[in-house]
N, C-alpha and C positions, 0 to 999 in steps of 0.2 A: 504494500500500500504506500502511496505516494502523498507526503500533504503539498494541499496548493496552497500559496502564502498570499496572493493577492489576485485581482479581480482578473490581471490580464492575465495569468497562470491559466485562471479557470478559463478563459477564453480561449486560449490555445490548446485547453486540454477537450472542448467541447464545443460546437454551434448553438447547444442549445439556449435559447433565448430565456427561458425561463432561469436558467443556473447564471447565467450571465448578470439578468438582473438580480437574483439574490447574493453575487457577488459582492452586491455594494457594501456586504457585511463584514468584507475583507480590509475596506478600505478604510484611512483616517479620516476623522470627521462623522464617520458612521454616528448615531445619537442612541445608537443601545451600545453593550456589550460587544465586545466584537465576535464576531463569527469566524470558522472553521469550514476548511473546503481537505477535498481528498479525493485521490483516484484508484479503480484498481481496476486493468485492466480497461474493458471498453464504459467501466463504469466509473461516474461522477456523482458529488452530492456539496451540498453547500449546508452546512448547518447557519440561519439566518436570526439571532434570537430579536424579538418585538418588531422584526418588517411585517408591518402595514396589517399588525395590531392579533400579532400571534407568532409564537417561536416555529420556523417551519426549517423543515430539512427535507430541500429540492433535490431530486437526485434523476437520473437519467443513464441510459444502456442496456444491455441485454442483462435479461430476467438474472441468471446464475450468477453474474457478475456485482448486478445490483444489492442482491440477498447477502454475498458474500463479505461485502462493504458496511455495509448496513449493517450486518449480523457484529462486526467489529469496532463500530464505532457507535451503535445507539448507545453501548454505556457509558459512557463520556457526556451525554446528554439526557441520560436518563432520569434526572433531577430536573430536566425541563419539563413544561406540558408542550409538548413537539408535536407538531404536524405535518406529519409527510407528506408529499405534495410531489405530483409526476405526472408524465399522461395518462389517461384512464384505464388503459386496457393493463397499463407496464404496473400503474399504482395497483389494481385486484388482484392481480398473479403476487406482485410482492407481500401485499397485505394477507393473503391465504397463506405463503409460506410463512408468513414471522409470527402469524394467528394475532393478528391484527383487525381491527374496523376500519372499513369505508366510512367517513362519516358523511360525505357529499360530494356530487361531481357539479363542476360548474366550466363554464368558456375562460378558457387563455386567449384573448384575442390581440393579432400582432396586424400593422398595417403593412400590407403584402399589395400592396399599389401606390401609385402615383399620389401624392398628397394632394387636397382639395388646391384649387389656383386661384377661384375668385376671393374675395374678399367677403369675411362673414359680416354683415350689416349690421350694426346693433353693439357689437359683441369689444369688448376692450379688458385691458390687465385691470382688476381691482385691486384696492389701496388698503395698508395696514386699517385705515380706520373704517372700511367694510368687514372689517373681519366681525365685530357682533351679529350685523345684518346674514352672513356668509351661516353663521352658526344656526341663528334662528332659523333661518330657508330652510337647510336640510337636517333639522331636528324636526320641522313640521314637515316637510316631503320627503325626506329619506332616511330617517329615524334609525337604519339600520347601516346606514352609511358607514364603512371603512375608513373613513376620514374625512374632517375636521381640521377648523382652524388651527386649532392648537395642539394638532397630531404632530412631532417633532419631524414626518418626511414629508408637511406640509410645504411646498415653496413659494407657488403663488398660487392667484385663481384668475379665471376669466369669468366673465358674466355677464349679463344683458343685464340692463337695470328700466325701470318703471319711469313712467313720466316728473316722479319724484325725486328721482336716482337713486333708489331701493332695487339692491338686485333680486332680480325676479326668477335667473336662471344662471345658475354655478355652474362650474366643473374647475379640476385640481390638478396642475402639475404636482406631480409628487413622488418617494421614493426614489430619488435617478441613482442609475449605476453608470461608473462609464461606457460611453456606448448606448444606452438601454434610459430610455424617458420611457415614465407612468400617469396613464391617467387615471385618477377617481375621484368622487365624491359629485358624482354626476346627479343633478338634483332641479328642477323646476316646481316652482310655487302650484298647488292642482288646480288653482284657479284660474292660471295662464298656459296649462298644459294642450296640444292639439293645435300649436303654433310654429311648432316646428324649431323652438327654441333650443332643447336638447342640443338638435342638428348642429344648429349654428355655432354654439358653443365648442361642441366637441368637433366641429371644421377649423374653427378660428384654432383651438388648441394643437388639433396636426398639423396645421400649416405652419404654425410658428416653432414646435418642438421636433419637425421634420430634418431640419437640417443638425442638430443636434446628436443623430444614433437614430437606432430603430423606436417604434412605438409598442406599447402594448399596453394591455385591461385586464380589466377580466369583470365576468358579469355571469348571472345566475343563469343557469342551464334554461330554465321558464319563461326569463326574463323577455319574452319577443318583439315589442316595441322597441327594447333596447338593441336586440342581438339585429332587426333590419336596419337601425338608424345605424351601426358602427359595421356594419356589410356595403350601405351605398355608401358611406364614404372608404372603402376597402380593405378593410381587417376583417381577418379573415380566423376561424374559430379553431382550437383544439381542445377536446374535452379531456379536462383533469381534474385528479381525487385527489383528496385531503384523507389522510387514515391516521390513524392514532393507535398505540399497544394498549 
């Protein structure tokens, strides 16, 4: 077993996008604990503690390889509440050998085309002193939102704001790794919902964190408003499990 010491490590030792962005646990400046990467053979895994609001260990490669790694490095983190986290087919094969739970499959979605070109209407960087208005919006529209103002991989927000300049529609640069920009805390007022606001927001945010690294999400397997709106603008979906011992 090989440890990888930092983010570009893991990038050379992997494509995958998912281990890439949990990388950023490698790096200084991280705002938890730092994190743990390692290889063995065609398998990878990033142990990531408090990204984007759960301790997860992303791993990736073929089944035998994965088990192998895993089998020798969960006790090292076994004082964590760890969340494993893979694509869906590679997470149930691993989770049945280690006798493990599925607890939920949900979309990794990365932009796999061209970023939007026009200019989203409406839409601009919100300011430290939105950040209460930012709070309230999606504690009443997204209550269950991954992130929050005062999430420490919050960095900024964009948003459309009301004739008042009350924003009416968020969304979150957040979590970045090198290479690897995040978006969440995607959230619209329900009263302004059916305006295509979402849209604009999360156009305005590829456009601008395009030339930066690749993009990615993630959003609930059900979620289908969501999963069409982040499809026409071209991200594109892989399904992955979160499991736990």
């Amino acid at each position: 077993m090989q440890e990888l010491r930092s983010a570009a490590e893991v990038a050379d030792a992997t494509p995958d996008l998912m281990l890439r962005w949990a990388a950023q646990a490698l790096e200084p400046g991280y705002p938890h604990e730092r994190g743990s990467a390692w290889r063995h053979r065609s398998a990878v895994a990033v142990f990531a503690p408090g990204l984007n609001r759960a301790d997860r260990l992303v791993h990736a490669g073929e089944e035998h390889d994965v088990v192998a790694l895993l089998e020798e490095v969960l006790p090292s983190v076994s004082g964590q509440k760890v969340r494993l986290l893979a694509a869906a087919p590679l997470a149930a094969r691993v989770a049945d050998r280690l006798g493990h739970e599925v607890l939920a499959t949900f979309g990794w979605m990365h932009l796999d085309a061209e970023p939007p070109q026009r200019p989203a209407p409406g839409v601009e960087w919100l300011t430290d002193a939105d950040r209460p208005a930012i709070d309230a919006l999606l504690r009443a529209a997204n209550p269950g939102s991954y992130l929050f103002p005062d999430d420490p991989g919050a960095v900024r927000w964009a948003g459309v704001r009301d004739d008042d300049g009350t924003p009416i529609s968020v969304a979150g640069d957040s979590w970045p790794a090198p290479g690897v920009r995040y978006i969440s805390g995607v959230a619209t007022r329900p009263e302004h919902r059916g305006r295509g606001l979402s849209t604009r927001v999360c156009a305005f945010l590829t456009r601008e964190l395009a030339g930066l690294g690749d993009i990615a999400l993630m959003v609930d397997a059900d979620n289908e408003p969501a999963l069409r709106v982040y499809r026409r603008l071209g991200y594109r979906c892989t399904a992955i499990s979160a499991s736990r011992g």
